[in-house]
C-alpha atoms as a printed R data frame, in Angstrom:
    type eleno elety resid chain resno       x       y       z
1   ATOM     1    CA   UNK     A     1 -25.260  -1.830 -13.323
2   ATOM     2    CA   UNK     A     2 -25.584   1.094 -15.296
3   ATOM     3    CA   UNK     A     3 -23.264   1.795 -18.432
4   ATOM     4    CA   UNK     A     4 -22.753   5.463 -18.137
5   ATOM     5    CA   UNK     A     5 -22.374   5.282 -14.439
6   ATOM     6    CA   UNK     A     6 -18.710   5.154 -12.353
7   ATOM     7    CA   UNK     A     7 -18.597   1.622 -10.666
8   ATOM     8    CA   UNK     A     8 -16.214   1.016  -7.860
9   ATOM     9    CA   UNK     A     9 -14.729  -2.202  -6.678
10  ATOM    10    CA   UNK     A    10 -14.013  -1.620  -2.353
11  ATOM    11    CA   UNK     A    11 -12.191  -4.177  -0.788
12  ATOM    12    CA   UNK     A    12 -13.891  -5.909   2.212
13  ATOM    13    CA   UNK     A    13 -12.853  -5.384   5.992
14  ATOM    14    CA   UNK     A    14 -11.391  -2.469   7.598
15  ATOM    15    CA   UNK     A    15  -9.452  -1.145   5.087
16  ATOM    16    CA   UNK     A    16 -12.597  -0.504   3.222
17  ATOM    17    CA   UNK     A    17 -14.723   0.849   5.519
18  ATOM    18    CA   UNK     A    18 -12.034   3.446   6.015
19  ATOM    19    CA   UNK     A    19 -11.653   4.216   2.283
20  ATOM    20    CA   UNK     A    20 -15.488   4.437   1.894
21  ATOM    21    CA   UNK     A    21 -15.588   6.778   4.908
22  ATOM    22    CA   UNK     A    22 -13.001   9.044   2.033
23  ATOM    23    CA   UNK     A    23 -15.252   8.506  -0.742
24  ATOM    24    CA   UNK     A    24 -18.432   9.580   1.647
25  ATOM    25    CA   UNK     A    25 -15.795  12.755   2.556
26  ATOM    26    CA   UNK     A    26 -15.579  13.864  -0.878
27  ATOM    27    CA   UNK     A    27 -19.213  13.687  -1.805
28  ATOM    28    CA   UNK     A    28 -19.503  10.305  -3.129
29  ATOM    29    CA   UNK     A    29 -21.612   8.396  -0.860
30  ATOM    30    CA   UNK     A    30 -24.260   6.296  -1.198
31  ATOM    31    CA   UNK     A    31 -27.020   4.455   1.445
32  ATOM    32    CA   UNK     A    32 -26.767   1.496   3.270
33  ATOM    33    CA   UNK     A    33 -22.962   0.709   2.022
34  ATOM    34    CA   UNK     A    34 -21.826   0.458   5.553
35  ATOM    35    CA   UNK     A    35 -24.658  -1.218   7.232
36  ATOM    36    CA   UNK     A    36 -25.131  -5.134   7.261
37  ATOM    37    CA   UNK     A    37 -27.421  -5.711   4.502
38  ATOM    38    CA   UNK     A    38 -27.910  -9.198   1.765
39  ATOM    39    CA   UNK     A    39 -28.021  -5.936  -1.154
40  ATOM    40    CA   UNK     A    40 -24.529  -5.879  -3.412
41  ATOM    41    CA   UNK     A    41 -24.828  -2.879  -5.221
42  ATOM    42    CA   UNK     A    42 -25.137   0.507  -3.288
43  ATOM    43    CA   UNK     A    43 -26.075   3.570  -6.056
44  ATOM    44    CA   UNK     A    44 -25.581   7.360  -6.065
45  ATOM    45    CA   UNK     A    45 -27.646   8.535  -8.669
46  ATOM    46    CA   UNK     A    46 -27.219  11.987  -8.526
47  ATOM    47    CA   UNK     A    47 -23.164  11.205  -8.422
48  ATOM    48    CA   UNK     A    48 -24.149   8.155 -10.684
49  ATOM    49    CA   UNK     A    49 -21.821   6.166  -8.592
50  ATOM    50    CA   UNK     A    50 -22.023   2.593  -8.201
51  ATOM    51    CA   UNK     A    51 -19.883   0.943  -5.390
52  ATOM    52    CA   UNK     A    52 -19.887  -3.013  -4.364
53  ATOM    53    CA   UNK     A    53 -17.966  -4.957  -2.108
54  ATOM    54    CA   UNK     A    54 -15.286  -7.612  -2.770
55  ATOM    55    CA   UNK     A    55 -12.603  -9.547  -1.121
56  ATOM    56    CA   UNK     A    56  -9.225  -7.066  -1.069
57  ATOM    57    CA   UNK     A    57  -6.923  -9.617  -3.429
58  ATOM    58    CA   UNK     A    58  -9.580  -9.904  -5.839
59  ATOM    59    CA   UNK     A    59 -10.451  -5.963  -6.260
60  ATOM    60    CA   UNK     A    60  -7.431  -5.333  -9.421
61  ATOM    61    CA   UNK     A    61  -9.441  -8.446 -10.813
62  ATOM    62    CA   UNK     A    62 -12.477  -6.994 -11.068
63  ATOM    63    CA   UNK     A    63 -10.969  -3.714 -12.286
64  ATOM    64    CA   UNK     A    64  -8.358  -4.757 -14.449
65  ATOM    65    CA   UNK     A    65 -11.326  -7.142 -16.595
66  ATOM    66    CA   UNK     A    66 -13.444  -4.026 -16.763
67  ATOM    67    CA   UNK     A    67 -16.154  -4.956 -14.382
68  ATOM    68    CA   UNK     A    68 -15.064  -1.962 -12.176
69  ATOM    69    CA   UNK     A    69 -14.255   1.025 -13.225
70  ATOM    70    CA   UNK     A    70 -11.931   2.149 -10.517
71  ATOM    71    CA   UNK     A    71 -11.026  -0.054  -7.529
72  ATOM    72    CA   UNK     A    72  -9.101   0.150  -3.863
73  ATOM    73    CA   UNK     A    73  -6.387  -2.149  -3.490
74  ATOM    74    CA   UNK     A    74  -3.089  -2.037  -1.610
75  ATOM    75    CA   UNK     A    75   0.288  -1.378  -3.164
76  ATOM    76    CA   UNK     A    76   1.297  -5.180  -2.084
77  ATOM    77    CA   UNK     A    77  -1.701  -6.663  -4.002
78  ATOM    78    CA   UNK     A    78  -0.140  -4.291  -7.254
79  ATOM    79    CA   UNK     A    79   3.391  -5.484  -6.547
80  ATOM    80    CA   UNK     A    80   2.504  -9.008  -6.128
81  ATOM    81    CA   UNK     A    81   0.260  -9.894  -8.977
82  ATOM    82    CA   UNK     A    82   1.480  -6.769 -11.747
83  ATOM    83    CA   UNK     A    83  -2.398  -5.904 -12.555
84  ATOM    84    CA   UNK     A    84  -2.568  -4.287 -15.693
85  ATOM    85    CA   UNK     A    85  -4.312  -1.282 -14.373
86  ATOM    86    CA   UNK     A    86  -3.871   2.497 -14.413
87  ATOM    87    CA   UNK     A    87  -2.532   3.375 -10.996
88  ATOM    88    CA   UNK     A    88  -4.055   6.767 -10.207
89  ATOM    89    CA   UNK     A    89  -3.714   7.951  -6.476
90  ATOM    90    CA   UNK     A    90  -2.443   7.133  -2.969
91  ATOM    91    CA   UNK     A    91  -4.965   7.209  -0.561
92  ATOM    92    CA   UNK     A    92  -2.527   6.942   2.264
93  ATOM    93    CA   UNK     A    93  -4.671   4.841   4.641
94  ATOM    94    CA   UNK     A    94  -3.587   1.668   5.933
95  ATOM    95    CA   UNK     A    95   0.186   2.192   5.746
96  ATOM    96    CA   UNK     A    96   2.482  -0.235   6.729
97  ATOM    97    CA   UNK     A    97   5.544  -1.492   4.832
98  ATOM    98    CA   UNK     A    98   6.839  -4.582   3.118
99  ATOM    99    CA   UNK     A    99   9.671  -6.228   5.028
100 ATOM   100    CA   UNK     A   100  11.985  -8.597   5.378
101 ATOM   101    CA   UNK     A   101  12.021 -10.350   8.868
102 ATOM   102    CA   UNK     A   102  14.523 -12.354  10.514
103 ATOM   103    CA   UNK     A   103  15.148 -14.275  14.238
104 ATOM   104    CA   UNK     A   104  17.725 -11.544  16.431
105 ATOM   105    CA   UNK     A   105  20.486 -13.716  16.266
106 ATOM   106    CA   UNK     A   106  19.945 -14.636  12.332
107 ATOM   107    CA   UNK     A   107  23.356 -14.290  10.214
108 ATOM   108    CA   UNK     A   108  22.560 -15.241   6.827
109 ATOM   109    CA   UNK     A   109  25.566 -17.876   4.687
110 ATOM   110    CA   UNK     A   110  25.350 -16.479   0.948
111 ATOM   111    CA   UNK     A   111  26.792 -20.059   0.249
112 ATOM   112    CA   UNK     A   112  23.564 -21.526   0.786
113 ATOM   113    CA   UNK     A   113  20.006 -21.071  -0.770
114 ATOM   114    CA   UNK     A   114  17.693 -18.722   1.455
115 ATOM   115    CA   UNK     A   115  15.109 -20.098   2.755
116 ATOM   116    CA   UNK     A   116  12.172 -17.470   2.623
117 ATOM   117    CA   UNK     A   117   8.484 -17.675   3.744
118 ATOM   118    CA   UNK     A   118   5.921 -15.601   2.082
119 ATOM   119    CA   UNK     A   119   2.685 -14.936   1.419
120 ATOM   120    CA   UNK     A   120   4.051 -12.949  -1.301
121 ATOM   121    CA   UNK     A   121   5.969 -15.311  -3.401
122 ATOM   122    CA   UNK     A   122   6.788 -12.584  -6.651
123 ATOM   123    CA   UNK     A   123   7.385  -9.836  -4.273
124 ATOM   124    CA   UNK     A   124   9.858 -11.816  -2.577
125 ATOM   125    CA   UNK     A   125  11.687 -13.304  -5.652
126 ATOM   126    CA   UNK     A   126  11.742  -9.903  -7.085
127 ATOM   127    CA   UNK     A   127  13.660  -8.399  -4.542
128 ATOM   128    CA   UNK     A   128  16.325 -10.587  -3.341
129 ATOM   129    CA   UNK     A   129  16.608 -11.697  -7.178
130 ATOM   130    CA   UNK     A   130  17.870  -7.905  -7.754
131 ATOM   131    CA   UNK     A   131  20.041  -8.273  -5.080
132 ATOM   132    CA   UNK     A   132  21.622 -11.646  -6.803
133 ATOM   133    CA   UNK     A   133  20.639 -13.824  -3.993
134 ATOM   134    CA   UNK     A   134  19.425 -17.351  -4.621
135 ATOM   135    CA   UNK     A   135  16.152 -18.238  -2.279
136 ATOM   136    CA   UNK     A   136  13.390 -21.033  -1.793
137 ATOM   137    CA   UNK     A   137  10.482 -19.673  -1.514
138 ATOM   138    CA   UNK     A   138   7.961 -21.064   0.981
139 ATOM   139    CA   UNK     A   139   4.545 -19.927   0.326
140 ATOM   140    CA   UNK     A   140   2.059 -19.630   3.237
141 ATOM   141    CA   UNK     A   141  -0.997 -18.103   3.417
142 ATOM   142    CA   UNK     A   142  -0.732 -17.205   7.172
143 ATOM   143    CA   UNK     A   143   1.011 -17.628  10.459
144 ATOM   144    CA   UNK     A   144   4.134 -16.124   8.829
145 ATOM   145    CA   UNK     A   145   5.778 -15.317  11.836
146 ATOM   146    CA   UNK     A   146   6.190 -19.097  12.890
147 ATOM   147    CA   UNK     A   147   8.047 -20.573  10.232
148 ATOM   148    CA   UNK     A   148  11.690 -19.427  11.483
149 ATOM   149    CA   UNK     A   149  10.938 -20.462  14.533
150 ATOM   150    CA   UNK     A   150  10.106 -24.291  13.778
151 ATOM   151    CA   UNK     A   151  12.863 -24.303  11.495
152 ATOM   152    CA   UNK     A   152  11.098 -24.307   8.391
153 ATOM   153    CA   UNK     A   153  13.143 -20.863   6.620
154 ATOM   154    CA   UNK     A   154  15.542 -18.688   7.574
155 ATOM   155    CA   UNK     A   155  13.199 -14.990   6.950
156 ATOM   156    CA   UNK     A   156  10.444 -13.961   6.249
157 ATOM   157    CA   UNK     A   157   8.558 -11.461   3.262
158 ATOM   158    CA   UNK     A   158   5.415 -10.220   5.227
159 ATOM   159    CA   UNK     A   159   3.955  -6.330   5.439
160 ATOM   160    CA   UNK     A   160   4.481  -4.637   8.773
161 ATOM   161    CA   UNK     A   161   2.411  -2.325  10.321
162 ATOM   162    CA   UNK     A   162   3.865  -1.801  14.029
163 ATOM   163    CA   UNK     A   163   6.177  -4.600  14.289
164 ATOM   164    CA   UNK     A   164   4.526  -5.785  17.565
165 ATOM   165    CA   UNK     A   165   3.858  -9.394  16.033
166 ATOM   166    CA   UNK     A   166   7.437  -9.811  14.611
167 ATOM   167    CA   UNK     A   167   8.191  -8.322  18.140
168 ATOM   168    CA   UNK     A   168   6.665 -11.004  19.909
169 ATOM   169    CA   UNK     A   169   7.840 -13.984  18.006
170 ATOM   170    CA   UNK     A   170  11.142 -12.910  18.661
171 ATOM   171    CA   UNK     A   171  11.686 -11.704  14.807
172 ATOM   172    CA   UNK     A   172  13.256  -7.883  13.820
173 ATOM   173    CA   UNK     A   173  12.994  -6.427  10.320
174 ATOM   174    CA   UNK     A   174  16.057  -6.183   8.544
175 ATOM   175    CA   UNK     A   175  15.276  -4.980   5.182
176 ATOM   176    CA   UNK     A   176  12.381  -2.524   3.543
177 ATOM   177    CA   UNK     A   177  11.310  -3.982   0.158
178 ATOM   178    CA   UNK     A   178   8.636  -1.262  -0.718
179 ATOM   179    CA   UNK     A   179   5.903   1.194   1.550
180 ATOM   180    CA   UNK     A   180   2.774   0.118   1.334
181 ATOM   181    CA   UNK     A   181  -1.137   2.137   1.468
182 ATOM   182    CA   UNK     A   182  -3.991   1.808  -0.315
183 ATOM   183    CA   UNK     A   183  -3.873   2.917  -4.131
184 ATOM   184    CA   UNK     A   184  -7.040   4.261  -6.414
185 ATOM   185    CA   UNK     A   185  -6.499   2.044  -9.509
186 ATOM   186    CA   UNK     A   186  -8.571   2.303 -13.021
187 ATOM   187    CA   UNK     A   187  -9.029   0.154 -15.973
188 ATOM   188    CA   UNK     A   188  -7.406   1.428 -18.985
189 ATOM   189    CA   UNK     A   189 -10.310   1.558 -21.168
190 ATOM   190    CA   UNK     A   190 -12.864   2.862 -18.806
191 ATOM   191    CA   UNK     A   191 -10.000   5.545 -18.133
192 ATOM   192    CA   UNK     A   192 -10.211   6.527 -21.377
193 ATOM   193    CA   UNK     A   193 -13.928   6.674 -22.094
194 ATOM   194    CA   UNK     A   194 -15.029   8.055 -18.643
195 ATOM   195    CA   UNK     A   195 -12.296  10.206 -17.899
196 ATOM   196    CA   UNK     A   196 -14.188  12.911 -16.840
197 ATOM   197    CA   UNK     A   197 -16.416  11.277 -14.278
198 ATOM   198    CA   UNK     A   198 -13.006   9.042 -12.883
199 ATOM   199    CA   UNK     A   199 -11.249  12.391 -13.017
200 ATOM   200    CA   UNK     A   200 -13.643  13.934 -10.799
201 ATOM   201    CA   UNK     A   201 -13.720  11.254  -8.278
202 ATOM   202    CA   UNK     A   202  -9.665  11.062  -8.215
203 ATOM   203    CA   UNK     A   203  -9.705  15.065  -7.721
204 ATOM   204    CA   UNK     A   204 -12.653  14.799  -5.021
205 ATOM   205    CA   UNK     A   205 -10.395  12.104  -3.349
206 ATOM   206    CA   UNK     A   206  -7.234  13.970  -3.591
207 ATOM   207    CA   UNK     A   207  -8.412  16.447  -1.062
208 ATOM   208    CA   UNK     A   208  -9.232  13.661   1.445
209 ATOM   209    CA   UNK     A   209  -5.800  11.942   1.249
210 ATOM   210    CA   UNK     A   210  -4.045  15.396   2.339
């Protein structure tokens, strides 16, 4: 990798394709990114653009260490784990929304502990902790949707995008903890000392995300 190029953390999987398909829009493209390939760095060197592949909850890693400059990541990956990153535009692609889901019939008893199942554990505990509610968090790492129906909580934290699953497992939102796309994120030193070259690629971007 090259120190006086831009180099830019994409998240794996659809979301990324899409975003790439934004920074190919605005001029910053590069070969072979979307084909299927063994090669992990894809260059532009007339944009001196680098841009490499990485799973989605691991992309404000890699940026907020320095070993991206700028990164893709969605809002819910920001809320949950508070990166210490510069948080620069909204791509708006792959909106959904961060919800709290519930069984038709559910009443919840504010004498008792909620029980709440999550892949987002500090999301969760944020919210219902502003709203002076005692819960149990239940952390999963899928299958969401399940765990009110076997008994195990009461609701669920979980993003929704057309509410077809919660839909079909006989769940209904009931509250909207925060909207949710995918954000252009820096780290705070490369911001400073490539400013110009991020700048450019945030105001090449900007009229993609129209």
């Amino acid at each position: 990798m090259k120190s006086d190029y831009v180099n830019i953390a994409l998240p794996k999987g659809r979301l990324g394709r899409k975003v790439y398909e934004a920074f190919a829009a605005a001029g910053y493209d590069a070969p072979n990114v979307l084909e299927d390939t063994r090669q992990l760095l894809f260059e532009n060197d007339e944009k001196k653009v680098c841009f490499f592949w990485v799973k989605a909850s691991d992309v404000a890693i890699y940026v907020e260490r320095g070993a991206a400059d700028i990164g893709v990541v969605g809002k819910d990956i920001l809320l949950e784990t508070g990166a210490n990153v510069y948080e620069l535009l909204d791509l708006k692609r792959g909106k959904c929304r961060m919800m709290v889901a519930a069984p038709k019939d559910f009443r919840d008893n504010t004498d008792r502990t909620l029980r709440v199942a999550t892949t987002f554990p500090n999301i969760a505990r944020r919210y219902f902790h502003g709203k002076s509610r005692d819960i149990d968090v239940i952390r999963l790492n899928g299958s969401i949707e399940v765990a009110p129906l076997l008994g195990l909580s009461d609701v669920i934290v979980d993003l929704v995008e057309t509410g077809n699953t919660l839909k079909a497992n006989e769940l209904e939102p009931t509250e909207e903890i925060a909207k949710i796309s995918a954000r252009l994120i820096a780290n705070k030193s490369s911001f400073k000392f490539k400013s110009t070259a991020i700048q450019a690629v945030m105001n090449a971007l900007k009229e993609t995300s129209k």
